[in-house]
PDB file of N, CA, C, O and CB in Angstrom:
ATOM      1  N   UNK A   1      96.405  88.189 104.520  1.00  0.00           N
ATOM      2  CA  UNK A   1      95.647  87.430 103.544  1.00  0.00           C
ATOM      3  C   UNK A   1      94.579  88.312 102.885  1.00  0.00           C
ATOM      4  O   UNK A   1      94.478  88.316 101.658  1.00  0.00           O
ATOM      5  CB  UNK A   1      95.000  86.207 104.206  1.00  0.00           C
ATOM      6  N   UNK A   2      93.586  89.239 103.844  1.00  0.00           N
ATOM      7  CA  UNK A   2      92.554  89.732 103.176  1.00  0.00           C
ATOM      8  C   UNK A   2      92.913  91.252 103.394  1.00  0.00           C
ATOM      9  O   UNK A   2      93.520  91.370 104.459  1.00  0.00           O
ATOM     10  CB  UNK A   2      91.119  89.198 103.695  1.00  0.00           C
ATOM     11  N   UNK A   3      92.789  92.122 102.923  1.00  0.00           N
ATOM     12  CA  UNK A   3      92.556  94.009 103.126  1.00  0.00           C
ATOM     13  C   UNK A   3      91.796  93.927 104.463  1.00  0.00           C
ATOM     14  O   UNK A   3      90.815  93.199 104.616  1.00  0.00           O
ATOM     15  CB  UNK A   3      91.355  95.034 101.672  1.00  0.00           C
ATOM     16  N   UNK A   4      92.448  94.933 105.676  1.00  0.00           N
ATOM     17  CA  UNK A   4      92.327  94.888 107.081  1.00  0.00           C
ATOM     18  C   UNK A   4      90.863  95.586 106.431  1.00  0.00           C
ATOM     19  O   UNK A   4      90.040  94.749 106.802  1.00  0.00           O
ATOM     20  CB  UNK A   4      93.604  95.730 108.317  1.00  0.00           C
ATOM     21  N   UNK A   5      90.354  96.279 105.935  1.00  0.00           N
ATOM     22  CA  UNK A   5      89.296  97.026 105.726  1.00  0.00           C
ATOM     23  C   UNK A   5      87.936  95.910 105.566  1.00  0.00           C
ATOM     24  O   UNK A   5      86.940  96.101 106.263  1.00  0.00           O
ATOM     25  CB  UNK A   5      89.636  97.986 104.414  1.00  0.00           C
ATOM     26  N   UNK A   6      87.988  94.887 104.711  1.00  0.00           N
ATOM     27  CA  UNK A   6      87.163  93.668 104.928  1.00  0.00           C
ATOM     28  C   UNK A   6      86.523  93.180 106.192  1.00  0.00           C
ATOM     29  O   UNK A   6      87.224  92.922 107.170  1.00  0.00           O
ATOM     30  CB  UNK A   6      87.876  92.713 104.587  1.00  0.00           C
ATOM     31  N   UNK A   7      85.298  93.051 106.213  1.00  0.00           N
ATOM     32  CA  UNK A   7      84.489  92.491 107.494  1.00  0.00           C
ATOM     33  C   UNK A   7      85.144  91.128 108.372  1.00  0.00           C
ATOM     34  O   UNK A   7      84.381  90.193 108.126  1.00  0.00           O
ATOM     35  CB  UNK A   7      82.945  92.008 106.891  1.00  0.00           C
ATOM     36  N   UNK A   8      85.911  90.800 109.011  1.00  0.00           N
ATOM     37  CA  UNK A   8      86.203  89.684 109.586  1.00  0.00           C
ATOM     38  C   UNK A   8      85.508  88.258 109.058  1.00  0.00           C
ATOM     39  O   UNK A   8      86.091  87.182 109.189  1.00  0.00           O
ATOM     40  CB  UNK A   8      85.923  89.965 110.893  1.00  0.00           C
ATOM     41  N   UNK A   9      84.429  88.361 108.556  1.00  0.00           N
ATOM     42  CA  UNK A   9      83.423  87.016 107.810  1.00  0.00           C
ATOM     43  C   UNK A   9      83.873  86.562 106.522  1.00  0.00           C
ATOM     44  O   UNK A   9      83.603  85.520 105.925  1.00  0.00           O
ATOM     45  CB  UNK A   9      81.795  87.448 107.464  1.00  0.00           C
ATOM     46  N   UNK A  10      84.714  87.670 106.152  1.00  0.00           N
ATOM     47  CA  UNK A  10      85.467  87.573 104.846  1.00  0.00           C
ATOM     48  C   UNK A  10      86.378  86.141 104.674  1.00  0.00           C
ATOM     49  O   UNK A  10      86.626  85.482 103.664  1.00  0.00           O
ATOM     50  CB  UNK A  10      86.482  88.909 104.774  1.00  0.00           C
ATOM     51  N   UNK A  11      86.724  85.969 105.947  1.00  0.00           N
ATOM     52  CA  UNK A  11      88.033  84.578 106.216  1.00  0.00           C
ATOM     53  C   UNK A  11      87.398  83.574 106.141  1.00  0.00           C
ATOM     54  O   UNK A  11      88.077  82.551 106.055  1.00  0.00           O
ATOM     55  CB  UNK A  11      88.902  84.375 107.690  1.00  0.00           C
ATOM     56  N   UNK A  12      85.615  83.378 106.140  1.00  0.00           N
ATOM     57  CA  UNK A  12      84.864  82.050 106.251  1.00  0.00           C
ATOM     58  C   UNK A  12      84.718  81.839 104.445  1.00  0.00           C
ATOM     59  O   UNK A  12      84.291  80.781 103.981  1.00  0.00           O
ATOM     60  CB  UNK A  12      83.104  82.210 107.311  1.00  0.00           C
ATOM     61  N   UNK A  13      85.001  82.620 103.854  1.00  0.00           N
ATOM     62  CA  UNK A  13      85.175  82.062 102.213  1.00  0.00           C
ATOM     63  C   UNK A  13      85.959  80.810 101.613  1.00  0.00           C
ATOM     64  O   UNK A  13      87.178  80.702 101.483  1.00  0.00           O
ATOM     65  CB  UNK A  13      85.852  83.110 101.477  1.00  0.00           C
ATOM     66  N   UNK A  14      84.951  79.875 101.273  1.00  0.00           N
ATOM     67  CA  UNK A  14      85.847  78.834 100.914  1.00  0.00           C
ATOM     68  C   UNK A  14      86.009  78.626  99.088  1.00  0.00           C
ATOM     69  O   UNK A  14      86.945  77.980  98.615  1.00  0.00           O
ATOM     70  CB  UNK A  14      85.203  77.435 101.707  1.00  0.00           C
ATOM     71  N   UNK A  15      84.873  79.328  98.170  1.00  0.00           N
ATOM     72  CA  UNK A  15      85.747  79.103  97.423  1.00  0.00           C
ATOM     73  C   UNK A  15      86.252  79.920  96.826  1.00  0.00           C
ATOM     74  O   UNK A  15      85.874  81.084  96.694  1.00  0.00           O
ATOM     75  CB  UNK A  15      85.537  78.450  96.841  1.00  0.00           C
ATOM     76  N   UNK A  16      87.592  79.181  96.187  1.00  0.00           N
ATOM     77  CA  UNK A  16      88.981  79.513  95.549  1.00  0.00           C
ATOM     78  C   UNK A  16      88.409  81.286  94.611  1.00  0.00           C
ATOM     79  O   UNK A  16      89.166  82.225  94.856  1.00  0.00           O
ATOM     80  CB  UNK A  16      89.601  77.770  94.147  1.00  0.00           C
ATOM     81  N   UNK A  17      87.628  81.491  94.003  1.00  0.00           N
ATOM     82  CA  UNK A  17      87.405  82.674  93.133  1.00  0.00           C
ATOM     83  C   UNK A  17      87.278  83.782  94.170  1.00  0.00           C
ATOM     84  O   UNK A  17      87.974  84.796  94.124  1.00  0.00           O
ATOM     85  CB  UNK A  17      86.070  82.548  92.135  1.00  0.00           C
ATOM     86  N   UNK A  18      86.404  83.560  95.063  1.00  0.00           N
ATOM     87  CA  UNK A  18      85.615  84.390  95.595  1.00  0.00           C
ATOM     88  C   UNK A  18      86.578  84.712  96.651  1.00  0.00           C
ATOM     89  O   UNK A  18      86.407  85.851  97.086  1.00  0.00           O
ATOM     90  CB  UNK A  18      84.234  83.902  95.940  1.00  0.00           C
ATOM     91  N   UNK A  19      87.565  84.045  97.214  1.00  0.00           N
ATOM     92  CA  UNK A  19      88.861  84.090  97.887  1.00  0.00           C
ATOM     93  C   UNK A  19      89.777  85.013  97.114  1.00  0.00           C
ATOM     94  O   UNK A  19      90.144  86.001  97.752  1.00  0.00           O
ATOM     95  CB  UNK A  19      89.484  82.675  98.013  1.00  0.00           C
ATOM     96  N   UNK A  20      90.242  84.896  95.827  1.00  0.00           N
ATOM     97  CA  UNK A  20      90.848  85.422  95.336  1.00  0.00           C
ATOM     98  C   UNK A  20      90.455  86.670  94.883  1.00  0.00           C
ATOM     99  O   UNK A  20      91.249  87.584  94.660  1.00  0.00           O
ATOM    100  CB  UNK A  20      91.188  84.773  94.741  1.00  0.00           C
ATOM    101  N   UNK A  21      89.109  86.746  94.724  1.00  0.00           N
ATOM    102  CA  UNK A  21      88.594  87.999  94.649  1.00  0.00           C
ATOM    103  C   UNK A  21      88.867  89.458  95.729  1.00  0.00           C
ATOM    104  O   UNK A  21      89.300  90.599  95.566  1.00  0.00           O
ATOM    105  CB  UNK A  21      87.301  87.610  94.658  1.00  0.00           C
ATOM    106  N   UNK A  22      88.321  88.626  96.899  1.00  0.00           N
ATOM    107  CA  UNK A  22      88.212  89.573  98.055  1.00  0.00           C
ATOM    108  C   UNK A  22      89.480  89.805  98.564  1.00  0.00           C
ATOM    109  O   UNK A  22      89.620  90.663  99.435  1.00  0.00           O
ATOM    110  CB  UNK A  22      87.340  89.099  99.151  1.00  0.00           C
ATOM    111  N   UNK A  23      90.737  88.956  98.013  1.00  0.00           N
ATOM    112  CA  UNK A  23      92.209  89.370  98.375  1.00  0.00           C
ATOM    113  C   UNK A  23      92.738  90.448  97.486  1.00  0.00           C
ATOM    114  O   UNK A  23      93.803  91.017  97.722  1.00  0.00           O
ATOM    115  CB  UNK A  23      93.201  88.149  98.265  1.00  0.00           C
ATOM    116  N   UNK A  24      91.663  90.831  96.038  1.00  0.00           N
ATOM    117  CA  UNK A  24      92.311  91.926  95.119  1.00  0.00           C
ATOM    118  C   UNK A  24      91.810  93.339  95.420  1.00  0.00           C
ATOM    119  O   UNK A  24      92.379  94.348  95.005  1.00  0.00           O
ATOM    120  CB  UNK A  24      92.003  91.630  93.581  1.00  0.00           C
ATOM    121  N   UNK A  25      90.487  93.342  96.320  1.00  0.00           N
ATOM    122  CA  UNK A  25      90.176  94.239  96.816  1.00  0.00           C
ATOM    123  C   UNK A  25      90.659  95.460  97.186  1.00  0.00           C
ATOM    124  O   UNK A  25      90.933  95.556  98.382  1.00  0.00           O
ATOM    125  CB  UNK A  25      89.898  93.882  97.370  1.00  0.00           C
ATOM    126  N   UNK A  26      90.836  96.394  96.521  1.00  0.00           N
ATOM    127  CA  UNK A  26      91.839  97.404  96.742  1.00  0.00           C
ATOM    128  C   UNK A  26      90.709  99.044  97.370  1.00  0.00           C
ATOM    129  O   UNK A  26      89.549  99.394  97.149  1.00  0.00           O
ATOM    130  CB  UNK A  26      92.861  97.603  94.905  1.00  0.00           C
ATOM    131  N   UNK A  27      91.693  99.539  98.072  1.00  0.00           N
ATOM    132  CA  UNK A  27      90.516 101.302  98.756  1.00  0.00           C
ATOM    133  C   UNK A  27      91.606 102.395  98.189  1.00  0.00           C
ATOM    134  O   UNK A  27      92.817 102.349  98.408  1.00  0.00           O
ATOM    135  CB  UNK A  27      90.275 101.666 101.322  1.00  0.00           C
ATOM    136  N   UNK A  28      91.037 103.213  97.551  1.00  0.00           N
ATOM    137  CA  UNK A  28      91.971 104.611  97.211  1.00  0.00           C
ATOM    138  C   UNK A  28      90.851 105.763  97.821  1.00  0.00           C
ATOM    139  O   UNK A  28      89.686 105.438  98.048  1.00  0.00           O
ATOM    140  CB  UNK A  28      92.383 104.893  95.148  1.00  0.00           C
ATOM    141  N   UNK A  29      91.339 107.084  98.043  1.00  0.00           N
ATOM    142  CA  UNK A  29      90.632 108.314  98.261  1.00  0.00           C
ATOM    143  C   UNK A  29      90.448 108.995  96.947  1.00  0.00           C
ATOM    144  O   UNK A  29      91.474 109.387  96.391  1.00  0.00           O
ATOM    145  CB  UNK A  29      91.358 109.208  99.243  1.00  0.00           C
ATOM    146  N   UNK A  30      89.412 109.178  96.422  1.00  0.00           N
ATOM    147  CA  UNK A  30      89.195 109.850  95.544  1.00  0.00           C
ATOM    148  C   UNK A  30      88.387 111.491  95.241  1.00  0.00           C
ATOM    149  O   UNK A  30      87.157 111.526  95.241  1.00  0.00           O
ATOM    150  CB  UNK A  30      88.787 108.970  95.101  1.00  0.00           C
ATOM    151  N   UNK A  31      89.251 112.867  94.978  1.00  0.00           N
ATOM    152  CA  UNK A  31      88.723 114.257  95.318  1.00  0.00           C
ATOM    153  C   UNK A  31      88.020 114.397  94.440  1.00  0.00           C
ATOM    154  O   UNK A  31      88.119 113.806  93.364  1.00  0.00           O
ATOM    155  CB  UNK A  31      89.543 115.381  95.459  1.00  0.00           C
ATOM    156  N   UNK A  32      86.910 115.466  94.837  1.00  0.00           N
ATOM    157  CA  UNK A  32      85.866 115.538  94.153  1.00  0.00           C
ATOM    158  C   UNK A  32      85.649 117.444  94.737  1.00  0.00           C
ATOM    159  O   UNK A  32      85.846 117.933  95.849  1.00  0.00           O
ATOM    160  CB  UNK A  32      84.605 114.108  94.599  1.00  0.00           C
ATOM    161  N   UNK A  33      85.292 117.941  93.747  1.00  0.00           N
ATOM    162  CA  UNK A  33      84.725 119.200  94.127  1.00  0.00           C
ATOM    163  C   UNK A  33      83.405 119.789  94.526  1.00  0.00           C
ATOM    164  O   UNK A  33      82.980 120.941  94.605  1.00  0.00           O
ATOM    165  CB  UNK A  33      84.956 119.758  93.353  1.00  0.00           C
ATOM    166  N   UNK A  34      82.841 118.452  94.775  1.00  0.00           N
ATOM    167  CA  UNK A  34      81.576 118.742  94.962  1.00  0.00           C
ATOM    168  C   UNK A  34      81.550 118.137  96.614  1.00  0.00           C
ATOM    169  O   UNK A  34      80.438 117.678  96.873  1.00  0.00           O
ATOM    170  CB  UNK A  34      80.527 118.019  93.726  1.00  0.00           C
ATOM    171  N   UNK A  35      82.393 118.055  97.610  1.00  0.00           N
ATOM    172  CA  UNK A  35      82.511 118.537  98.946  1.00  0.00           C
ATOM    173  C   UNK A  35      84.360 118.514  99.572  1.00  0.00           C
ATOM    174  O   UNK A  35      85.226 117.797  99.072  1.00  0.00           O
ATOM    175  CB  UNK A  35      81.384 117.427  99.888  1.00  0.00           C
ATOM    176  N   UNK A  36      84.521 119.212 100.415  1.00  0.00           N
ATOM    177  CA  UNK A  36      85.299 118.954 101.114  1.00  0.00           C
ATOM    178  C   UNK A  36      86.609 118.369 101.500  1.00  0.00           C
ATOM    179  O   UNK A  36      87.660 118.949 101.772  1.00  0.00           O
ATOM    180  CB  UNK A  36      84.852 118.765 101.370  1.00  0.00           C
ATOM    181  N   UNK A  37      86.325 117.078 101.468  1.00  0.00           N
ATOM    182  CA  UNK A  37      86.879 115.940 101.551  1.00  0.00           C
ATOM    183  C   UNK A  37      86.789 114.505 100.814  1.00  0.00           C
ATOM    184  O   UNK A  37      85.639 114.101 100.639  1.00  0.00           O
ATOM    185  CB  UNK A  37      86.684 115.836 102.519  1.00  0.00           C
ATOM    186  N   UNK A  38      87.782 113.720 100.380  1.00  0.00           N
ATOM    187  CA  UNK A  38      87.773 112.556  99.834  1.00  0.00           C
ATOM    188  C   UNK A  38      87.237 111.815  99.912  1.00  0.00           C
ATOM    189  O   UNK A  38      87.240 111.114 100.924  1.00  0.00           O
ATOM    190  CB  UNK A  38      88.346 112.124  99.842  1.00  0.00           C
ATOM    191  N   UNK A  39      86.598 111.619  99.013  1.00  0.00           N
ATOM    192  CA  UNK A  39      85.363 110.067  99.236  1.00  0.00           C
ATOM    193  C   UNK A  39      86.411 108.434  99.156  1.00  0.00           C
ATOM    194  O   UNK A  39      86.567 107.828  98.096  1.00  0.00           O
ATOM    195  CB  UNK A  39      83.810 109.990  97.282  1.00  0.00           C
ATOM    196  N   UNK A  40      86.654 108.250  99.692  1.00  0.00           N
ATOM    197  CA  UNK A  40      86.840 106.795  99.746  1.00  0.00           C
ATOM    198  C   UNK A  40      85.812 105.601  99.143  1.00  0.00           C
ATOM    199  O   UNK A  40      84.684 105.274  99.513  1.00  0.00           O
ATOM    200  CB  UNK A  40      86.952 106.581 101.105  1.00  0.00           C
ATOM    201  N   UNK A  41      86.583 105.138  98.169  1.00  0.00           N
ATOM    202  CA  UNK A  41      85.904 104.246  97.803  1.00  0.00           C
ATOM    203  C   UNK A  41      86.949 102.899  97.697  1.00  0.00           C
ATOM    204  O   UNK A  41      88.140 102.934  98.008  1.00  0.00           O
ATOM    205  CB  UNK A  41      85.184 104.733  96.576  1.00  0.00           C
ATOM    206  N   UNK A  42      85.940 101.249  96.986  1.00  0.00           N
ATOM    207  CA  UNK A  42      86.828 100.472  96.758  1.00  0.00           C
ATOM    208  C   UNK A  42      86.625  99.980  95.770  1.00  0.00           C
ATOM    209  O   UNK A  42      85.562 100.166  95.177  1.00  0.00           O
ATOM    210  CB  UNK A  42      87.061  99.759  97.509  1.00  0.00           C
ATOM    211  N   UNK A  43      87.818  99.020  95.191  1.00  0.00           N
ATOM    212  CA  UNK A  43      87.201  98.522  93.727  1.00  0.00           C
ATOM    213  C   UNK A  43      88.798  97.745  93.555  1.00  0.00           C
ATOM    214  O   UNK A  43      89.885  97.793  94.131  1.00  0.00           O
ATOM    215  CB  UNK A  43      86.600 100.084  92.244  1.00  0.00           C
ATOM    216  N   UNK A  44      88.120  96.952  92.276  1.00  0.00           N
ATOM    217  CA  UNK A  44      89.273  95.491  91.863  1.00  0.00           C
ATOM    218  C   UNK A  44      89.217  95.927  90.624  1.00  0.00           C
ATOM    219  O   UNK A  44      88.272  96.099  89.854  1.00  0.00           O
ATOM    220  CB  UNK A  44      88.799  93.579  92.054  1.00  0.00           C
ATOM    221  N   UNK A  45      90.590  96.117  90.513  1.00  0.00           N
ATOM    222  CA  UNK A  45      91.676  95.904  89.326  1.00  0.00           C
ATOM    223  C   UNK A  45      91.853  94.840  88.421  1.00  0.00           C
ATOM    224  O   UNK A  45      93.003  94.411  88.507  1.00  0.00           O
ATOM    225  CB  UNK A  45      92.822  95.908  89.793  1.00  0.00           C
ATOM    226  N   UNK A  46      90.957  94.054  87.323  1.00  0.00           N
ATOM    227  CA  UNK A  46      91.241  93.054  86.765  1.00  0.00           C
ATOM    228  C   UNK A  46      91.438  93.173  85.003  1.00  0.00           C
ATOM    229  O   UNK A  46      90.897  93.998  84.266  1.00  0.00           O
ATOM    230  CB  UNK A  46      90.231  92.194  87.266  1.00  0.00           C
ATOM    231  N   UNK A  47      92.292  92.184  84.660  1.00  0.00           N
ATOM    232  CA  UNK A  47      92.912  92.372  83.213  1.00  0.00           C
ATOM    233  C   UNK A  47      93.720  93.335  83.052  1.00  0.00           C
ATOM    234  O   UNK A  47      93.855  94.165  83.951  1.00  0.00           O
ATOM    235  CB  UNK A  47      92.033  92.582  82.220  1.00  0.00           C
ATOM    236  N   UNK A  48      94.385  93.421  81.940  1.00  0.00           N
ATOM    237  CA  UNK A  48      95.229  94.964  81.397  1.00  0.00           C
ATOM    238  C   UNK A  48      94.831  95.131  79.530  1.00  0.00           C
ATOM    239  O   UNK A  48      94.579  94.382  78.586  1.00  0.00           O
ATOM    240  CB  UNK A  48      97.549  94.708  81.659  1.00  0.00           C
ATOM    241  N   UNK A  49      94.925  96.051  79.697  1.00  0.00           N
ATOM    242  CA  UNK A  49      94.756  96.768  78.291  1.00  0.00           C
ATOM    243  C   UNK A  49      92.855  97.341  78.115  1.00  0.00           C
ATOM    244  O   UNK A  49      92.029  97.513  79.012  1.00  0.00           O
ATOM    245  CB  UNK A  49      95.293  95.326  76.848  1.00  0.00           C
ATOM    246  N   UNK A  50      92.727  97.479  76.827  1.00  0.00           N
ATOM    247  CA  UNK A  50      91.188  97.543  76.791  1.00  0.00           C
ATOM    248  C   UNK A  50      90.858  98.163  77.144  1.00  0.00           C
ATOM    249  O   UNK A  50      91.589  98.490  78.078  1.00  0.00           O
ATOM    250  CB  UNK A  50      90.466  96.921  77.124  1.00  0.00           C
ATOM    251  N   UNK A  51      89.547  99.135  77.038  1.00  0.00           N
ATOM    252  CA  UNK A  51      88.707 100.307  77.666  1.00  0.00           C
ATOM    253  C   UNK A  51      88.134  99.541  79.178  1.00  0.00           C
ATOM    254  O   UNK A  51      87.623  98.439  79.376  1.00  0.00           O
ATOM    255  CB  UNK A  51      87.227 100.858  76.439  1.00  0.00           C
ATOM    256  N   UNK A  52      88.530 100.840  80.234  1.00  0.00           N
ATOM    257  CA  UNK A  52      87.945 100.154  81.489  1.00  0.00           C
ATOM    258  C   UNK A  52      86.856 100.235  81.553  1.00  0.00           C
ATOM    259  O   UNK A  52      86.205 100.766  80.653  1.00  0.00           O
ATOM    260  CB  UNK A  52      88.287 100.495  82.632  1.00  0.00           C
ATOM    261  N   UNK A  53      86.190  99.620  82.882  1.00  0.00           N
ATOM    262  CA  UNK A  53      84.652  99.257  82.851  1.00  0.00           C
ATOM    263  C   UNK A  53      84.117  99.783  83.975  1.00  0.00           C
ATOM    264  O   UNK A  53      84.653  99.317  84.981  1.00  0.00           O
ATOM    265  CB  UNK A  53      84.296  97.749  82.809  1.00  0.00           C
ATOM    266  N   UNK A  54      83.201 100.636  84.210  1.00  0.00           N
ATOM    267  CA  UNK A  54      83.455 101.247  85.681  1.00  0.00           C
ATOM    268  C   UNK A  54      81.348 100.641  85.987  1.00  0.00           C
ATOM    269  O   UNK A  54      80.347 100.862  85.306  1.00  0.00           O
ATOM    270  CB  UNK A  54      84.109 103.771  85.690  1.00  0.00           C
ATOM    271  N   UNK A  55      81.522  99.980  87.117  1.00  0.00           N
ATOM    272  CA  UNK A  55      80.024  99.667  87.582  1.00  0.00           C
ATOM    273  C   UNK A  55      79.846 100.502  88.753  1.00  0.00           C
ATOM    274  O   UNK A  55      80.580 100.715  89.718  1.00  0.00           O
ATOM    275  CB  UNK A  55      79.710  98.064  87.975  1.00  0.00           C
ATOM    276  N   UNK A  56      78.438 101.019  88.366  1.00  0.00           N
ATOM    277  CA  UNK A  56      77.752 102.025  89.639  1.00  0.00           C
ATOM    278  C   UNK A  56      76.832 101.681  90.023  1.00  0.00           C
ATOM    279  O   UNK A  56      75.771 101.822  89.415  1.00  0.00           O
ATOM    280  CB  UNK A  56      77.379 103.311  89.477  1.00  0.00           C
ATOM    281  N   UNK A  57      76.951 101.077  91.237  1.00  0.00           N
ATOM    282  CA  UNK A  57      75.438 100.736  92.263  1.00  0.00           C
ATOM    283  C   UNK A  57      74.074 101.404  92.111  1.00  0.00           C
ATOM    284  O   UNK A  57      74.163 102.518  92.628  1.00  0.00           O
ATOM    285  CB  UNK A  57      75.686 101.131  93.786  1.00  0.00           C
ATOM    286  N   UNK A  58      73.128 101.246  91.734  1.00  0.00           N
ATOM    287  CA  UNK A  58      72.181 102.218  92.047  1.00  0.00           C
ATOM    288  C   UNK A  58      70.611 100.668  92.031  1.00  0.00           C
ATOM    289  O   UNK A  58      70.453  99.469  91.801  1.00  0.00           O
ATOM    290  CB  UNK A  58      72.219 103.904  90.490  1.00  0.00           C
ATOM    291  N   UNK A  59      69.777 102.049  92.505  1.00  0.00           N
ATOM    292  CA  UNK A  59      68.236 101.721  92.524  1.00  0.00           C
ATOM    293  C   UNK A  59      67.494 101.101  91.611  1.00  0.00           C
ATOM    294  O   UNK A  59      67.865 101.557  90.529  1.00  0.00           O
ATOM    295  CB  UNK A  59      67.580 102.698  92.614  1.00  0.00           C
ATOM    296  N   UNK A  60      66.429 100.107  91.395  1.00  0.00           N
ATOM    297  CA  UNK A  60      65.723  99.395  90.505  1.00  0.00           C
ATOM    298  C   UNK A  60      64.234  99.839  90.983  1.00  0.00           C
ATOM    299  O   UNK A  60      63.289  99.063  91.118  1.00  0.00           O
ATOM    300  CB  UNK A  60      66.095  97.783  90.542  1.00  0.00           C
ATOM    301  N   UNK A  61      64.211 101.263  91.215  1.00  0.00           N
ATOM    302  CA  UNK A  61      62.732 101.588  91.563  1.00  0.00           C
ATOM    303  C   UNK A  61      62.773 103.173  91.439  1.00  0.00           C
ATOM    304  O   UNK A  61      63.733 103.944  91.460  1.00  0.00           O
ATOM    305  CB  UNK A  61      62.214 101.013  93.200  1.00  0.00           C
ATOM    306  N   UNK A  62      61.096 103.450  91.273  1.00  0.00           N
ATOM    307  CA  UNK A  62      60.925 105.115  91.203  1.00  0.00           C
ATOM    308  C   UNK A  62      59.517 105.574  92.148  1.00  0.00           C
ATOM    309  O   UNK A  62      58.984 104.760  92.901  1.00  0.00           O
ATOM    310  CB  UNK A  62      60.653 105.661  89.332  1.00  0.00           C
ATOM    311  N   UNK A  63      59.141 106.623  92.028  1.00  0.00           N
ATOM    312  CA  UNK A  63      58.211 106.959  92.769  1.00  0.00           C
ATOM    313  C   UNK A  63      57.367 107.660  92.190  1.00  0.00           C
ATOM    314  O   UNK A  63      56.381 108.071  92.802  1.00  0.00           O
ATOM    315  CB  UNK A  63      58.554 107.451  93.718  1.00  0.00           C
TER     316      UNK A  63
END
């Protein structure tokens, strides 16, 4: 039902979007030359066609 990689708490989702969401959940390895080895990351695949949309986590603060 869900990607074995998902936290087990994942199965207490009841609604229907947010279910269907966390079932599109997909993990690829992605190389990078800036170390070693493959960073693993994850991310959902939605729509076709159109320029993709790529969101990057970051910080809402400075020092």
């Amino acid at each position: 039902m869900f990607p074995n990689f998902l936290p087990k708490p994942v199965g207490q989702l009841t609604e229907s979007a947010s279910i269907a969401l966390a079932q599109s959940i997909q993990t690829t390895a992605i190389a990078t030359p800036l170390i070693n080895h493959p960073v693993t990351t994850t991310f959902v695949k939605q729509g076709s066609g159109g320029t993709p949309i790529l969101l990057i986590h970051g910080f809402d603060s400075f020092h």
